[in-house]
C-alpha positions, 0 to 999 in steps of 0.5 A: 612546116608552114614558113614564117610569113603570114598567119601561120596558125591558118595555114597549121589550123586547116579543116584536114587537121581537124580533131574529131575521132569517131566513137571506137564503138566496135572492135576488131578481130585483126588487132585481137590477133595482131596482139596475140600473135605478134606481141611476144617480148618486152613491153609489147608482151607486157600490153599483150598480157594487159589486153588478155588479163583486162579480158579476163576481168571484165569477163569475171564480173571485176569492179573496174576504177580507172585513173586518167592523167596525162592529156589524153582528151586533147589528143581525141581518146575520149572517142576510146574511152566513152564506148567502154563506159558504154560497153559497162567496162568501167565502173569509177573514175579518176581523173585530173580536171584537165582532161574533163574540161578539154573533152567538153569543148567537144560537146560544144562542137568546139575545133581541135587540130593536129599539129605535127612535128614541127610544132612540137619542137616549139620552134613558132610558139611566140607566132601562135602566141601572137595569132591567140593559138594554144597549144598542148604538145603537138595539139592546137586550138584557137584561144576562143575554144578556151573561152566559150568552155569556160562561158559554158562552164561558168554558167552552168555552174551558176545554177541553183543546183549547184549552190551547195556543199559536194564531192567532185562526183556530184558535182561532175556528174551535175556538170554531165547532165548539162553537157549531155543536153549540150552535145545533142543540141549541137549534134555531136554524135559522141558525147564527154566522158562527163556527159557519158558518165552522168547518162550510165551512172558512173561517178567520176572524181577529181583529186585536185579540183582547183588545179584544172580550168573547172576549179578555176571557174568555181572559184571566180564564183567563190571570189564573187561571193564565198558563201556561194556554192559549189564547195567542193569537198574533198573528204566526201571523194575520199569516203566514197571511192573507199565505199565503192571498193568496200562495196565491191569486196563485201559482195565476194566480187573483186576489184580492179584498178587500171591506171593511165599514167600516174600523179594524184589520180592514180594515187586517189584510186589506190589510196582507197586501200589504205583509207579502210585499213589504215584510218577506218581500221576495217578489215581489208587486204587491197584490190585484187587487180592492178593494171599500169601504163606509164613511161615513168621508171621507178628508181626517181620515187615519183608515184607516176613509177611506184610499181605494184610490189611497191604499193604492196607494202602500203596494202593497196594491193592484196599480196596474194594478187601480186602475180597478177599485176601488169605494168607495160611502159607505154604511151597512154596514146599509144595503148588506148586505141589497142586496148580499146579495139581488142577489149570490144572484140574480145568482151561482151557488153556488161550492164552498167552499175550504175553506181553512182546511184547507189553511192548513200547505200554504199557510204551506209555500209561504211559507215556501219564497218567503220563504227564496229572498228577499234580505231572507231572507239579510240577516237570517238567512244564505245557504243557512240552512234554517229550523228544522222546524215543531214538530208540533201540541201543547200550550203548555209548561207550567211547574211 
C-alpha cells in the first residue's frame, strides 16, 4: 500500500492499473471443460448448471431479458457483456442507470484503475477526497472522469430529439447512437452497452432513471425549463417490457429471464408477469426460465434474495418450469467472465432480434389482448375502442 506522504492517488492511479479489458469476443473450450468436469457440488454446481441450462436456452430459440444491478461496468464487465449482445444472446435489458453511465466513460476513452486491497478497507479515502479521486470499492477514478461524462451526457441530451415524452428505451437507445459515434471518433475498439444496443437493436430500460447521474442531468435540464424534454415516462417501460414477454409467449417461443444480482432491475423484469395477469387481465402463466446470481439470503425479505419458488406465487414464473429454475450464490464479478467464455464456445451466434424495432408491433398486440379482457370492460366498458395512438412528436410546450 502507497504510505501516506505525497500524492498517493498517482502513486494507486498508474498506467499498469488501468481498466481496460478487451472485448471477451471469443470462448474457450478449456473453461467449457474446466466447469464441466470440475464444478461438481455446491454453488460451484449450481454456476455449472447456469452455464449448461443458459446453453440450452440460447440454443432453443428463448427470448432472454437480462437485469444488471450492482457495479458491474466500473469493474470492466461490459467487455463481457457486449460480445453476448453481439453473439444475439440477449434480447432486453434491465439495468440500473448507474451501470449505463459509468460504461460511457469508456466511449470517451476516460481512465479507470484498479485499487487493490487496501483501498477497500478505506483506510485513505479522506487522502483521495483530497486528490479529487473516486472511488467504488476497490475501482478508482479521477473526479474529471465524472465531469467530462456528464458535459457529454448533458449536451447530448439537449438536442432536438430529445425534447419529448419517452420510455428509458428510446431514450437510452437515443443516448446509444451518440455514444457509438463517440466510441469511434475516439478509437475504443469495444463500445458501451448503450452504444451496442442501439447498433443491434436491443431495448434497455431503467426502472429508477432519476436514481443514477443520467437522471440527474435530465433533471438539470427539467430545472432550467420544466416544459423541456426528455420526460421520462415510466408507464411506457412497464407496457413494453409486458409486450415484449407477451410477444415472445404468443409466437410459441419461450421466455428466459437471467438476473444479476437483485433490487428493481430484477424486479422490472419479473414483474412483467404479473402486469398481464394481474392488471391487464391477459391470459399468461410466467417466464419459462428463471436464471439467478446473487450473494443475497432469502430469509431477510429483501427482493435481492426472493427465490424462484417465492416468485411462483406472484405468477412471475410458469410453475411447471419450476424445476428448471437456478439460483447460484455467487459474485456477479466472478460469474460473468465464466459464463460469458463458456457461452461463446459453447452457442453459436444467434441473429439479433432486433426488438427494439419492433416495440409499436409488439405494444399493438397488447393493446389488442388487453381490450378482449374482463378487467378492460370493468374499467373501461364493452365494445370501448381505446383512442388511436398519437403519432411521434414533441411534449406540448407551454408559453
Amino acid at each position: 500500500m502507497a504510505g501516506s506522504d505525497g500524492n498517493i492517488s498517482k502513486k494507486l492511479m498508474n498506467r499498469r492499473q488501468r481498466l481496460r479489458p478487451p472485448p471477451l469476443s471469443t470462448g474457450s473450450a478449456d473453461v467449457v471443460s474446466l466447469v464441466d468436469t470440475y464444478f461438481n457440488a455446491y454453488n460451484a454446481s449450481r454456476l455449472r448448471e447456469a452455464c449448461q441450462l443458459l446453453t440450452r436456452i440460447i440454443k432453443e430459440g428463448a427470448t432472454v431479458g437480462v437485469s444488471l444491478s450492482g457495479a458491474l461496468t466500473p469493474a470492466g464487465l461490459s467487455s463481457v457483456l457486449t460480445p453476448l449482445i453481439q453473439a444475439g444472446f440477449i434480447d432486453y435489458i434491465s439495468s440500473t442507470g448507474a451501470n449505463l453511465y459509468h460504461d460511457l466513460h469508456f466511449d470517451l476513452g476516460l481512465p479507470l484503475y484498479r485499487g487493490g486491497p487496501g483501498v477497500a478497507t478505506g483506510a485513505v479515502d479522506v487522502k483521495l477526497r483530497e486528490d479529487g479521486v473516486i472511488r467504488v470499492y476497490d475501482v478508482l477514478f479521477p473526479a474529471d472522469v465524472l465531469y467530462k461524462t456528464d458535459e457529454w451526457l448533458m449536451r447530448t441530451m439537449m438536442a432536438d430529439e430529445f425534447d419529448k415524452r419517452m420510455g428509458t428505451a428510446e431514450l437510452h437507445h437515443r443516448i446509444g447512437k451518440y455514444a457509438l459515434e463517440t466510441a469511434r471518433k475516439v478509437g475504443i475498439d469495444k463500445p458501451s452497452i448503450l452504444a451496442t444496443c442501439h447498433e443491434h437493436g436491443v431495448p434497455v430500460y431503467s426502472p429508477s432513471p432519476g436514481d443514477s447521474t443520467i437522471g440527474l442531468n435530465f433533471s438539470a435540464i427539467h430545472t432550467y425549463d420544466a416544459d423541456r424534454g426528455p420526460h421520462v415516462d415510466p408507464a411506457i417501460d412497464v407496457a413494453e417490457m409486458a409486450a415484449l414477454v407477451l410477444d415472445a409467449k404468443r409466437k410459441k417461443g419461450t421466455s428466459a429471464v437471467v438476473i444479476f444480482g437483485g433490487g428493481a432491475p430484477k424486479n422490472f423484469l419479473l414483474q412483467t408477469e404479473p402486469q398481464l395477469q394481474e392488471i391487464l387481465g391477459v391470459s399468461e402463466r410466467g417466464h419459462d426460465y428463471f436464471v439467478q446470481f446473487t450473494d443475497a439470503r432469502p430469509d431477510t425479505g429483501g427482493l435481492a434474495g426472493a427465490t424462484p419458488a417465492e416468485a411462483v406465487s406472484w405468477g412471475k414464473i410458469d410453475p411447471d418450469r419450476l424445476p428448471d429454475a437456478i439460483v447460484a450464490y455467487v459474485d456477479s464479478t466472478i460469474v460473468l467472465p465464466i459464463l460469458g467464455s463458456y457461452l461463446m464456445q459453447s452457442c453459436r451466434p444467434r441473429k439479433p432480434r432486433r426488438l427494439y424495432d419492433k416495440l409499436p408491433e409488439m405494444m399493438g398486440r397488447l393493446r389488442s389482448e388487453y381490450t378482449k379482457s374482463k378487467l378492460y370492460e370493468r374499467y373501461w366498458g364493452k365494445h370501448v375502442e381505446p383512442p388511436k395512438v398519437k403519432p411521434e412528436g414533441k411534449a406540448p410546450r407551454r408559453r
